[in-house]
VOGU-3710 file (C-alpha; in Angstrom, 3 decimals, decimal comma):
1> xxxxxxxxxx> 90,745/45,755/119,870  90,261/45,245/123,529  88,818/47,287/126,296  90,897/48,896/128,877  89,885/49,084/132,619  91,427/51,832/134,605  90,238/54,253/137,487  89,767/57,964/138,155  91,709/59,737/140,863  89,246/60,959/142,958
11> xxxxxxxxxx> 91,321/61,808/145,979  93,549/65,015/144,444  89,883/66,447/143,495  88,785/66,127/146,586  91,310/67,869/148,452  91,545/70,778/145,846  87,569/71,099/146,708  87,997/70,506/150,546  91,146/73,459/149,989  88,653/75,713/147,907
21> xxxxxxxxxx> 85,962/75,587/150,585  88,528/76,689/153,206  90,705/78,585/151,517  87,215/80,882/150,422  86,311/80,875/153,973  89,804/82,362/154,753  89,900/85,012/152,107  86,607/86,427/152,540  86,983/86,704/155,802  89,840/89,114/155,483
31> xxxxxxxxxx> 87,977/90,784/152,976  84,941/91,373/155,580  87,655/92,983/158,058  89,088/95,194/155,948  85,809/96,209/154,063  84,344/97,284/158,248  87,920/98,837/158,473  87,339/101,303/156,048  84,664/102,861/158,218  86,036/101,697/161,694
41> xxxxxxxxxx> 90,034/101,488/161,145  90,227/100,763/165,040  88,943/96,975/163,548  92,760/96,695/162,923  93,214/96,421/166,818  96,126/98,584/166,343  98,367/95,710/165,101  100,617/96,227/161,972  99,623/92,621/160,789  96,052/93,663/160,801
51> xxxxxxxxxx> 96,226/96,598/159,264  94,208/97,325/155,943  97,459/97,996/154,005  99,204/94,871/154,748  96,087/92,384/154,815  94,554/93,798/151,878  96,964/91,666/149,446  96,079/88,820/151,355  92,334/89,009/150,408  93,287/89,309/146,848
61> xxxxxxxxxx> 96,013/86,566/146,714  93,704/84,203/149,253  90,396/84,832/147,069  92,195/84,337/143,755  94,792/81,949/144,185  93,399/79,844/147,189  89,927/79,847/146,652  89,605/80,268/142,708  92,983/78,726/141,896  91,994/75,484/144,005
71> xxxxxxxxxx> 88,665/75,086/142,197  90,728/75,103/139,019  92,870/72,221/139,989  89,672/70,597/141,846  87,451/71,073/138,118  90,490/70,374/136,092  91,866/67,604/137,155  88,156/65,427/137,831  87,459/66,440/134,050  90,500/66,282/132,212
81> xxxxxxxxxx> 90,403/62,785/133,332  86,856/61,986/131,726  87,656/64,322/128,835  91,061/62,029/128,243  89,758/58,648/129,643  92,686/58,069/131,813  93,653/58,351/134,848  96,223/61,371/135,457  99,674/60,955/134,651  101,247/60,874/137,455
91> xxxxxxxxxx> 100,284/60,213/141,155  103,202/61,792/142,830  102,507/65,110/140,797  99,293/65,463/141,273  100,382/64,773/145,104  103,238/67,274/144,935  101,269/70,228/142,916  98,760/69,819/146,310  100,671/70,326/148,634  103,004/72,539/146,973
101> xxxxxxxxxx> 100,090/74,826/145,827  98,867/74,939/149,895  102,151/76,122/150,975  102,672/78,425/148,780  99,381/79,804/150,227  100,355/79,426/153,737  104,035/81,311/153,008  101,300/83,849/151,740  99,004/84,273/154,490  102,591/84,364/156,688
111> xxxxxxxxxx> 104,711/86,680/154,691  102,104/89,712/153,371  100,496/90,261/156,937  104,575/90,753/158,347  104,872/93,206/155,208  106,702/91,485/152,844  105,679/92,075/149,584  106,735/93,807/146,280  103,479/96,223/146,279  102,836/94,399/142,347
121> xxxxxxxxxx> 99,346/93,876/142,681  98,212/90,262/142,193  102,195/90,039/142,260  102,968/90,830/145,865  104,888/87,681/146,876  108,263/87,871/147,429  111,062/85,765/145,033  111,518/82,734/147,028  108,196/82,271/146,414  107,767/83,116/143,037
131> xxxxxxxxxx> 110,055/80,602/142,569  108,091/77,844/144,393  105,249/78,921/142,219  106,993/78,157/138,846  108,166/74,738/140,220  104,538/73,724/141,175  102,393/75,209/138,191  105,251/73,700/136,191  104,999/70,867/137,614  100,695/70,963/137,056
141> xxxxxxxxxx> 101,922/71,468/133,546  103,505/68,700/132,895  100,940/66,537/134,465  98,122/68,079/132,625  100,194/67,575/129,149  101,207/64,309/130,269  98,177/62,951/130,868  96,708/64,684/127,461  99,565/62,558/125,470  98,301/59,417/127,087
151> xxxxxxxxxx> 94,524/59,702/126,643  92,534/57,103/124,903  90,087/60,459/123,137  91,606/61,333/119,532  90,021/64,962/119,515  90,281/67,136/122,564  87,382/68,921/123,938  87,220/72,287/123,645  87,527/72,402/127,706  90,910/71,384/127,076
161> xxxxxxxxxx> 91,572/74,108/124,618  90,951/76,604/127,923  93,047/74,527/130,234  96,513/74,734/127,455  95,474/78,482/127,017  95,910/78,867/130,702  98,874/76,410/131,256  101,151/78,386/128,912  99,876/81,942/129,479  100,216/82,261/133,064
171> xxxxxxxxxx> 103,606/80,312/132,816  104,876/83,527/130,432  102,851/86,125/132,765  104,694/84,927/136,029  107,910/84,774/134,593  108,132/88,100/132,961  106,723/90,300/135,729  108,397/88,504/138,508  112,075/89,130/136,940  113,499/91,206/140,082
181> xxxxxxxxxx> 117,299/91,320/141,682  117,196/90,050/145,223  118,152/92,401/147,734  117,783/89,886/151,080  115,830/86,848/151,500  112,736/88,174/151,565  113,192/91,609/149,972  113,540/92,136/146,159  113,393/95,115/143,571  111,889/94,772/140,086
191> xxxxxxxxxx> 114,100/95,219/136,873  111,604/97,441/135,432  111,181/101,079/136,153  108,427/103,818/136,387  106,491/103,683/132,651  108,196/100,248/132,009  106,906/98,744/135,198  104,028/99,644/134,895  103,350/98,553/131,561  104,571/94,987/132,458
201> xxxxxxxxxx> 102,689/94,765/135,578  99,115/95,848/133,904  99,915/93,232/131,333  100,087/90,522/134,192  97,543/92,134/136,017  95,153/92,386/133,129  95,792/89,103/132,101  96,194/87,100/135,427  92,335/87,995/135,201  91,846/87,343/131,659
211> xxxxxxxxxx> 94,141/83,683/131,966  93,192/82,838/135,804  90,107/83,902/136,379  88,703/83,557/133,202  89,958/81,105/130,624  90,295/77,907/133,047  86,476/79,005/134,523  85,622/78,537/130,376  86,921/75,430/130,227  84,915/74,424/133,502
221> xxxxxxxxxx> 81,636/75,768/131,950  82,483/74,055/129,131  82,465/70,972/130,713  80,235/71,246/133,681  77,224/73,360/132,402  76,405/70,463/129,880  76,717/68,066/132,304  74,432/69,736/134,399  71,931/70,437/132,101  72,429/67,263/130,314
231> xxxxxxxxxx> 72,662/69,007/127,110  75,504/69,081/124,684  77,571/72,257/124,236  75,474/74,559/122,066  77,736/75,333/119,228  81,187/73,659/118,449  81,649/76,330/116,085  80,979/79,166/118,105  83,500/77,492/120,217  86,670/77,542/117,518
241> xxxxxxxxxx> 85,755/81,379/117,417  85,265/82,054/120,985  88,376/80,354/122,281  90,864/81,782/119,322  89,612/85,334/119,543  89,512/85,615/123,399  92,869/84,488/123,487  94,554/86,562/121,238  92,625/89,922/122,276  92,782/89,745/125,885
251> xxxxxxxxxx> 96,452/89,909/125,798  96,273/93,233/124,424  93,882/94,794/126,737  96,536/95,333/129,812  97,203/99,366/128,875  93,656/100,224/129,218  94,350/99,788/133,126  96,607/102,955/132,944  94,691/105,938/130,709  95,134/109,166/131,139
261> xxxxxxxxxx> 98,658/108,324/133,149  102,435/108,952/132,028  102,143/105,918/129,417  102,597/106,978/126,282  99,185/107,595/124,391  100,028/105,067/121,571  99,838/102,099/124,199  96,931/103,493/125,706  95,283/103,591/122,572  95,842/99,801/122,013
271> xxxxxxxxxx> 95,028/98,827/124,898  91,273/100,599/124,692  90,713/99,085/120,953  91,711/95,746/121,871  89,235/96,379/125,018  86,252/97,225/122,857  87,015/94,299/120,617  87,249/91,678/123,509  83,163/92,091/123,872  82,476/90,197/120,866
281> xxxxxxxxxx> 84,509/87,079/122,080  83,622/87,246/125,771  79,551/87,311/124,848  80,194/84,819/122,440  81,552/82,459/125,310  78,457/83,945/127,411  75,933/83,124/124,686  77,299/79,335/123,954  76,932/78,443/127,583  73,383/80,120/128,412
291> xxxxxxxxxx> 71,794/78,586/124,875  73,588/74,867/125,888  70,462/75,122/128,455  68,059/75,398/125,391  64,765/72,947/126,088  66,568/72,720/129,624  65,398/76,054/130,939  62,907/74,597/133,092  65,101/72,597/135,228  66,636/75,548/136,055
301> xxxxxxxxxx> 63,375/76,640/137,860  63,531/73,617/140,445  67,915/72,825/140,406  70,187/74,731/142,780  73,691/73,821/140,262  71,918/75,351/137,231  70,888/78,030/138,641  74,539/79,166/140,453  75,764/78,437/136,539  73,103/80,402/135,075
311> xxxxxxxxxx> 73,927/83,360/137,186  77,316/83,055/136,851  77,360/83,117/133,282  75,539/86,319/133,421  77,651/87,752/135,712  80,350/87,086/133,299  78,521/88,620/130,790  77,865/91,592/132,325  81,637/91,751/133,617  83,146/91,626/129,812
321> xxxxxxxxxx> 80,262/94,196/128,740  81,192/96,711/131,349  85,047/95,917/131,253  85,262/97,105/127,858  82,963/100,335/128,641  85,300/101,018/131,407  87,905/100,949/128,803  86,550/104,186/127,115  88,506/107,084/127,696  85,722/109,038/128,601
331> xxxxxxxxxx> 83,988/106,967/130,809  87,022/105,955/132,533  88,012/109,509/133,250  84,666/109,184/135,655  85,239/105,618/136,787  89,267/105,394/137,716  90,378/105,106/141,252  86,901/105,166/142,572  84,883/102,537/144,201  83,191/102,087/140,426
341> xxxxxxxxxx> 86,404/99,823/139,380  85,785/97,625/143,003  82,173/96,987/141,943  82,908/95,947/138,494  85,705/93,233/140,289  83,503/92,104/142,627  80,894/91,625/139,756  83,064/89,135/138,432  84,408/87,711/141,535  81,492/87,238/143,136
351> xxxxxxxxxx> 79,701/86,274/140,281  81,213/84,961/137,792  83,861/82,612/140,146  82,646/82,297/143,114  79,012/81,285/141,784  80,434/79,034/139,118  82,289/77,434/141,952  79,198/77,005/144,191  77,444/75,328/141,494  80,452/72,769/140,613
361> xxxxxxxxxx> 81,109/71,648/144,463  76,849/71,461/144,306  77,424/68,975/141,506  80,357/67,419/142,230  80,563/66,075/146,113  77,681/64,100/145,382  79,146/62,346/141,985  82,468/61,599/144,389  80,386/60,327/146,955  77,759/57,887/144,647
371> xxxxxxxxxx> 74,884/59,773/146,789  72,324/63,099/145,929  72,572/66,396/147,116  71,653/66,272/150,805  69,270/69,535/150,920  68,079/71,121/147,659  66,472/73,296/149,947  69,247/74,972/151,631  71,452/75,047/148,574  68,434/76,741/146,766
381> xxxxxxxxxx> 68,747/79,685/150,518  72,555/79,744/149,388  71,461/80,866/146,150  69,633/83,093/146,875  71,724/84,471/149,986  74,596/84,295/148,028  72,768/86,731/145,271  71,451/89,323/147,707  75,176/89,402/148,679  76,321/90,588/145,545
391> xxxxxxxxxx> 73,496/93,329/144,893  74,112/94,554/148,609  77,691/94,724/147,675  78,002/96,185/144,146  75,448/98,367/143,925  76,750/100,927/147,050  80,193/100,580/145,335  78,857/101,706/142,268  76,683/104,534/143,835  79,988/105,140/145,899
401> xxxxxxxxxx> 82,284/104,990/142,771  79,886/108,145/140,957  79,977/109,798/144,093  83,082/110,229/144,815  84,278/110,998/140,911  81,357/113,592/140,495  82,807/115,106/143,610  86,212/114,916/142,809  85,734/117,313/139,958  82,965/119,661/141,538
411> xxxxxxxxxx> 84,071/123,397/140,914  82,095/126,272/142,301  80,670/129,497/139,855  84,092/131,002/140,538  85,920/128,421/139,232  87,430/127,105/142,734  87,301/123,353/143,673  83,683/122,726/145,346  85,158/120,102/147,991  88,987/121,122/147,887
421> xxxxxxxxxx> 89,381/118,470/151,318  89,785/115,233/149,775  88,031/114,031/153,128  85,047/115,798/152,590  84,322/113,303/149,894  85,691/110,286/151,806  83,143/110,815/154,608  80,499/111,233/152,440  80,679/107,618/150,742  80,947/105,776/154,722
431> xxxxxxxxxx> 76,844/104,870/154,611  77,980/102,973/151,371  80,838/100,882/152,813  79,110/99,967/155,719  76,361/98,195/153,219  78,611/96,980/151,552  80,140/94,989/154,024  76,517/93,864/155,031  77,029/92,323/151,459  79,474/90,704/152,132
441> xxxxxxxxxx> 78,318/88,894/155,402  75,791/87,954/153,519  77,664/86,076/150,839  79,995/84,406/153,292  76,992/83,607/155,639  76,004/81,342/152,129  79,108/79,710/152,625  78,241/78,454/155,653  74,947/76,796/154,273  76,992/75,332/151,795
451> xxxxxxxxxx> 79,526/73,550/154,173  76,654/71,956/156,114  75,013/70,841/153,016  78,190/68,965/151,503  79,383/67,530/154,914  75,841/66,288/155,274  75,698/64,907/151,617  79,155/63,272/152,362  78,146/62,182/155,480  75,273/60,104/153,574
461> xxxxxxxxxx> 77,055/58,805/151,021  80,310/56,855/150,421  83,313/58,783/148,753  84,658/56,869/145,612  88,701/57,357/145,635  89,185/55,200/142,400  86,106/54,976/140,266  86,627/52,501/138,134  86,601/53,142/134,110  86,675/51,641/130,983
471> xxxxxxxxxx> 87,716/53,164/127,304  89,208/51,465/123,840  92,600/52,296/123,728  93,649/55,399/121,251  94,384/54,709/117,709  96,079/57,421/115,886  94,820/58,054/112,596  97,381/59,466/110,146  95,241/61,993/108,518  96,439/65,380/106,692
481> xxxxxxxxxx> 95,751/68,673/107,412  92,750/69,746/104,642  90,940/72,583/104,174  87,516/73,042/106,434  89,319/70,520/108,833  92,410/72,406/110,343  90,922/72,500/113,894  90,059/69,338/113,903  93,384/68,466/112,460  94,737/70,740/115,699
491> xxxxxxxxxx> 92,500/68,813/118,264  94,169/65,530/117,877  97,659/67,207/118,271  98,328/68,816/121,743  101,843/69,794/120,901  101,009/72,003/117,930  97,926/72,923/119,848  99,832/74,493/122,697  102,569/75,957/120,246  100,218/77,837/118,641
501> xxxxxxxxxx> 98,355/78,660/121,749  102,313/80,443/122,929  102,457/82,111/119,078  99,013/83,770/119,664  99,180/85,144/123,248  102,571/86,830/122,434  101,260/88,731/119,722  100,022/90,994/121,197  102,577/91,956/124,747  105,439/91,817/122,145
511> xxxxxxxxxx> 103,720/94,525/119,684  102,749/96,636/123,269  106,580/95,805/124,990  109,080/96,338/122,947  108,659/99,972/121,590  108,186/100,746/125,166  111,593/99,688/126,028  114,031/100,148/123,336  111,848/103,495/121,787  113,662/106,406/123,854
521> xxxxxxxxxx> 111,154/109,176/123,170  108,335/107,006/124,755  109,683/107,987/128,125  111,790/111,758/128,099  114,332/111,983/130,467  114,093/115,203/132,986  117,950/116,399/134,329  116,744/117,030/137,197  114,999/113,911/138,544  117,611/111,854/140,721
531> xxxxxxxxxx> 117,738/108,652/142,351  116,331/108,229/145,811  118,631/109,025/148,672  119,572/106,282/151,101  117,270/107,535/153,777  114,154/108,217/151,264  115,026/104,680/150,183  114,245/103,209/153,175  111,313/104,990/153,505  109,803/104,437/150,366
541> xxxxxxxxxx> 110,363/100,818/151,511  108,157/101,313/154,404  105,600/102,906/152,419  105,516/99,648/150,410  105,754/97,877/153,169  102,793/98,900/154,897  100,878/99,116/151,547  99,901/102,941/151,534  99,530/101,988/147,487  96,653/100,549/148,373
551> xxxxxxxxxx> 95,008/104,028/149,373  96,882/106,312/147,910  97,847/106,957/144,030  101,026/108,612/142,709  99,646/109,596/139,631  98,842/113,195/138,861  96,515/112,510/135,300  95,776/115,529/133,082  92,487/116,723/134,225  91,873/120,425/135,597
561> xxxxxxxxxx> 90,033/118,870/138,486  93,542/116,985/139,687  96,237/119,765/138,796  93,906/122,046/140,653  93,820/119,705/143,902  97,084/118,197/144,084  99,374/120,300/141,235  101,528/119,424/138,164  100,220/116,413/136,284  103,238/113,624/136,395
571> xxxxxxxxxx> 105,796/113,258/133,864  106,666/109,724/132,770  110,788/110,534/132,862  109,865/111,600/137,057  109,508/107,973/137,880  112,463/106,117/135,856  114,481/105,329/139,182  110,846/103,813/140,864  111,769/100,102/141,107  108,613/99,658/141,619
581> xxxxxxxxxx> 106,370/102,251/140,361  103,331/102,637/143,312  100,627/104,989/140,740  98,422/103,126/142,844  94,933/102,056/141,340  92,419/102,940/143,833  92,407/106,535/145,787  90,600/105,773/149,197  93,052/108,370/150,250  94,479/111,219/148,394
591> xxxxxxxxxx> 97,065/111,133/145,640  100,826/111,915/147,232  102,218/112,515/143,968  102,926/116,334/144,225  102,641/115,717/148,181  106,854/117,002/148,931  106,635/120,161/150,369  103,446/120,575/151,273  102,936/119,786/154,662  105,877/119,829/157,449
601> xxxxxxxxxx> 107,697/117,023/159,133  105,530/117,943/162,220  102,072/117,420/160,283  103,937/114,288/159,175  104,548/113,370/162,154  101,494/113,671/163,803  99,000/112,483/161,173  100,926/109,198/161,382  100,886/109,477/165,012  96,601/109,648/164,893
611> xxxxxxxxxx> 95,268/111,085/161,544  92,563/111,977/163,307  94,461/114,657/165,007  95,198/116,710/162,111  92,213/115,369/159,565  89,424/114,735/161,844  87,024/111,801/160,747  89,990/110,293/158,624  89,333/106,443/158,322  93,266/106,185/157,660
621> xxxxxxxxxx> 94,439/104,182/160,933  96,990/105,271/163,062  100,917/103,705/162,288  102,415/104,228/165,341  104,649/101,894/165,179  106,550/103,803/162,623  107,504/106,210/165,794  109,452/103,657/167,699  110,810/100,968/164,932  114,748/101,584/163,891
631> xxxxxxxxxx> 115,317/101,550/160,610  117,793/98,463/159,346  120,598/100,100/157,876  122,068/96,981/157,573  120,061/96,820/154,350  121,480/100,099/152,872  124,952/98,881/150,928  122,827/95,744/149,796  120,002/98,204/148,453  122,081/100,490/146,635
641> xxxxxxxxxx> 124,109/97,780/144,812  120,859/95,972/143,740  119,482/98,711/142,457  122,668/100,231/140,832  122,978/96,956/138,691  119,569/97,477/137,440  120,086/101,330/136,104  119,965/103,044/138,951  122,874/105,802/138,849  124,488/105,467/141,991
651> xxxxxxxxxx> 128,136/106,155/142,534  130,672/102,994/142,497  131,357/102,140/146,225  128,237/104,510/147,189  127,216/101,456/149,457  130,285/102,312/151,557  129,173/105,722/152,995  125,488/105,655/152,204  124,410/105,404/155,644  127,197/108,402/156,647
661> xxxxxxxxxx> 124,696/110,115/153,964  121,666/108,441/155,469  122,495/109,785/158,712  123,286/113,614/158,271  119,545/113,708/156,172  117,669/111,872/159,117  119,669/114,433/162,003  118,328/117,397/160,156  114,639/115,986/159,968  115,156/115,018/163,732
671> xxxxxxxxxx> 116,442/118,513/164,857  113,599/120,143/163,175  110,403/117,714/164,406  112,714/118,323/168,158  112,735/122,285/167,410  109,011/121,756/167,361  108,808/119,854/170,394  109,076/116,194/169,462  111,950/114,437/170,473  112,384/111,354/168,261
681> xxxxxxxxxx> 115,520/109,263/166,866  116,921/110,264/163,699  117,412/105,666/163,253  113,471/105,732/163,510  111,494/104,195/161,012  109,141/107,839/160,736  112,040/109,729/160,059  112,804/107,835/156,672  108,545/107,739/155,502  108,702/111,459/156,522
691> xxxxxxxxxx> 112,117/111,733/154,239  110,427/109,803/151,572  107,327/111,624/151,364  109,082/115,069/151,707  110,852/113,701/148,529  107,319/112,640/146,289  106,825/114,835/143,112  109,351/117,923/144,166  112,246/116,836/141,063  109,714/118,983/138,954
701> xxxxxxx> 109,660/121,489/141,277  113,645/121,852/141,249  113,533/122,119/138,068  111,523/125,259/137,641  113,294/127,304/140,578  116,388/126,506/138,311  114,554/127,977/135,305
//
């Protein structure tokens, strides 16, 4: 048999790590601003396009897939290659998924600041560019697999195992929640409704951080963490377990994102077992990496990489021990929609991915570039910067997160709500954010360090585009699948491997999906809940436009403490014409849920004129724009029929004479704000968020004037 010479693509890894580097630059940035403007809104400049709302998705999308999501790609495709012993599949591809992936990023960064966006968290981008995303990743997919069916390795590492997990997970994620029916070319409504929506969005969300954030960051320590301790992967066993069992109970997990709301109690159920479960396989994973460094511990002492790893692993740890706590009813009742739930993300974030990534870019500009590390010294400060950051940011949030729940759900002797003003316990959390955002500086000031470090380590050294290789070509053995030997019988076929993979992962969304859709008692229908009018259409559009979602819940749960604050709990048959459903996940704000009714179009008016003019010391900035913006009623006949050929009960030819309707509801708000002495257009944009928010949570309250 003869040896085979062949070279490593170098080049696509180091423009995924040159894109991570400024891609995290980009996104933490944005997440500084908008962390300051939550005690100084003015930070927005008074510019929609700045405006917490709007930019908020862009911190998200640029942290997760620009920063993380290039690291994947960067760690993926420089070990796949070793792991395989060939060089990637195809050129072109790996060319194409590049610079695909970077505009999709860019069409991000352009399209959520001008408020396009489907308010899906983690989902936000509109369908053109959903659709660019399935032609890259697939197109990532079929390089990856390609270049597995060509390697010269008969058993694939269990690095690989992650990386197939991944491929066909998020393939099935993205597709399912991003099913919508175009409305315009950048505007789109999802198929799914209230409860349903919901359901299938927590599933992606859930599981975007379960299959994005997670599994491919496994298969990275999997392969990096023993190189950099120069110690083999401490169990191959504990592997098999930990990759089989993560993947099939994570998938289940999505519902416990939604207790105590409108879905029904047997998914919520689920979803908080499968939760408790997922511990097991997530310390497992924790446990294999931190005992590979066994009789390596004291290199960790003296070496910047291992020690970003080390701390990263434990951050992961600590993430999957207190994700699963979070999951119990009980302690979730304390911890939902409060700063608590931001800590426990940023835990992982911080920790978890970005330190992981810190400590591959540590380990790998220097292999690319034949040269050491230029400063051990300064990568040793970023450590250690880089760690202050994170206990500067997550502790406040989770002193902040208590605070606010214990306050929340304060009553006095006589049985009245101690703080009744929601902004009484807003103000009292400030000293928190503003430390927080210290901890943030902090952690991006470590990215700084690190830049200087790996241009100066470049700058020494001499990048190697094709590293030359050598490797036996592949002989296929013919054996049968035996008892004791069926994963290793699965490792040498990557077809059956990522079949299986696909069989497992459904499982569990099938068992949680399709009772929910086809089981009509799950979600009772109420007579009197009706679709949206043409002018609260529109404005429910601006509200997701702007992203008020991202302050504000619509979700009422069944606790004294709410009903007593904001009235009726919500009813899962009140939001079946909400395409999409905005129950929010985080109140920085109130909830608007029962909100109809219970201030005038004046107050309206005004507080989105200057909140500070009726709720003085509100950190909600001022949207004065709304005041002056026409709405496009060009849009109207094009937003009824979408949404009438997804369910919605809307008259045939409705379209027609919707704006006649739009029109007569818009003079009557108009007349009234000008009987109190504003004069304003009925066409302007405030009219239809006033309309829309007059609208929120009153069906329930028809209903019981009719009784």
């Amino acid at each position: 048999m003869q040896i085979e010479k062949f070279s490593y693509d170098n080049n696509i890894v180091k423009q995924f790590s040159i894109a991570t580097i400024v891609w995290g630059f980009v996104g933490m940035l944005v997440g500084l601003i908008i962390a300051i403007q939550l005690y100084f809104p003015a930070a927005n400049l008074g510019i929609p396009y700045t405006t917490f709302g709007r930019i908020r998705p862009l911190h998200t999308n640029a942290v997760i897939f620009a920063f993380v999501g290039n690291m994947i790609f960067a760690g993926v495709y420089y070990s796949l290659q070793r792991l395989c012993k060939a060089r990637m599949f195809s050129d072109f591809l790996s060319k194409f998924h590049f610079w695909g992936w970077q505009l999709i990023i860019v069409a991000a960064a352009i399209t959520l600041p001008l408020g396009l966006t489907t308010s899906k968290e983690y989902a936000e981008l509109e369908w053109p560019i959903d659709i660019m995303i399935a032609v890259v990743w697939v197109a990532f997919g079929i390089n990856m697999f390609g270049t597995i069916i060509k390697r010269r390795e008969e058993h694939m590492y269990v690095a690989i195992w992650f990386y197939i997990a991944t491929f066909v997970t998020v393939t099935i994620l993205h597709i399912v929640n991003s099913i919508e029916i175009p409305v315009s070319f950048l505007k789109s409504y999802p198929v799914y409704a209230g409860v349903q929506d919901a359901l299938v969005q927590w599933w992606y969300g859930h599981n975007a951080v379960a299959f994005f954030l997670t599994t491919p960051y496994l298969g990275l320590m999997y392969y990096f963490l023993p190189k950099a301790a120069e110690r083999p992967v401490y169990s191959y066993r504990l592997s098999i377990l930990h990759f089989w069992a993560l993947i099939f109970i994570y998938i289940w997990a999505g519902p416990h994102h939604l207790l105590y709301t409108a879905l029904p109690d047997w998914a919520q159920s689920l979803g908080t077992v499968f939760s408790i479960m997922l511990i097991a396989p997530s310390w497992g994973g924790m446990l294999n990496g931190l005992l590979t460094l066994r009789g390596a511990w004291d290199k960790v002492r003296e070496d910047p990489v291992l020690k970003f790893m080390v701390v990263a692993v434990t951050a992961y740890g600590m993430a999957t021990f207190e994700g699963p706590m979070l999951s119990l009813k009980n302690v979730n009742a304390i911890s939902h929609y409060t700063d608590w739930t931001i800590a426990h993300v940023h835990v992982g974030a911080l920790g978890w991915n970005g330190l992981l990534t810190f400590g591959i870019l540590y380990w790998l500009i220097p292999k690319m570039w034949n040269t050491k590390l230029y400063s051990r010294k300064l990568a040793n400060s970023h450590f250690w910067i880089a760690t202050l950051g994170i206990v500067f940011y997550v502790v406040p949030m989770y002193w902040s997160g208590i605070t606010q729940s214990l306050m929340w759900k304060q009553f006095t002797e006589l049985g009245l709500l101690q703080y009744p003003n929601f902004l009484e316990t807003t103000l009292q959390i400030i000293p928190m954010h503003v430390i927080r955002s210290i901890g943030g500086a902090l952690y991006l000031s470590g990215m700084f360090m690190m830049v200087y470090n790996l241009a100066m380590t470049a700058k020494q050294g001499k990048f190697i585009k094709d590293e030359e290789a050598e490797a036996y070509p592949l002989v296929k053995s013919e054996d049968k699948l035996k008892r004791g030997m069926i994963h290793r019988y699965l490792e040498k076929r990557p077809v059956k491997f990522a079949l299986l993979s696909t069989v497992v992962i459904l499982i569990g969304g099938l068992v949680e999906a399709i009772p929910t859709f086809i089981v009509e008692s799950n979600i009772p229908t109420i007579s009197s809940v009706k679709p949206y009018s043409p002018l609260e259409l529109h404005g429910r559009d601006i509200y997701i436009r702007e992203g008020c979602n991202a302050c504000h819940s619509q979700m009422v749960r069944p606790f004294r403490s709410e009903t007593e604050r904001y009235g009726e709990y919500s009813k899962a048959g009140e939001f079946v014409y909400d395409h999409p459903f905005l129950w929010g996940s985080k109140r920085t704000g109130p909830d608007l849920h029962r909100v109809g009714g219970k201030y005038s179009n004046l107050w309206h008016y005004l507080h989105m004129e200057d909140p500070a003019q009726m709720s003085p010391g509100s950190i909600m900035p001022s949207y004065k724009w709304l005041l002056t913006r026409r709405i496009d009623t060009a849009e109207t006949a094009a937003k009824i029929s979408a949404l009438r050929s997804i369910g919605t009960p809307y008259e045939k030819g409705y379209e027609k004479f919707a704006n006649e309707d739009l029109m007569k509801q818009a003079n009557t708000i108009a007349d009234d704000l000008l009987n109190n002495g504003i004069p304003v257009d009925p066409d302007n944009e405030i009219i239809a968020l006033i309309a829309y928010l007059q609208r929120l949570g009153t069906d329930i309250k028809v209903e019981k004037k009719g009784e």
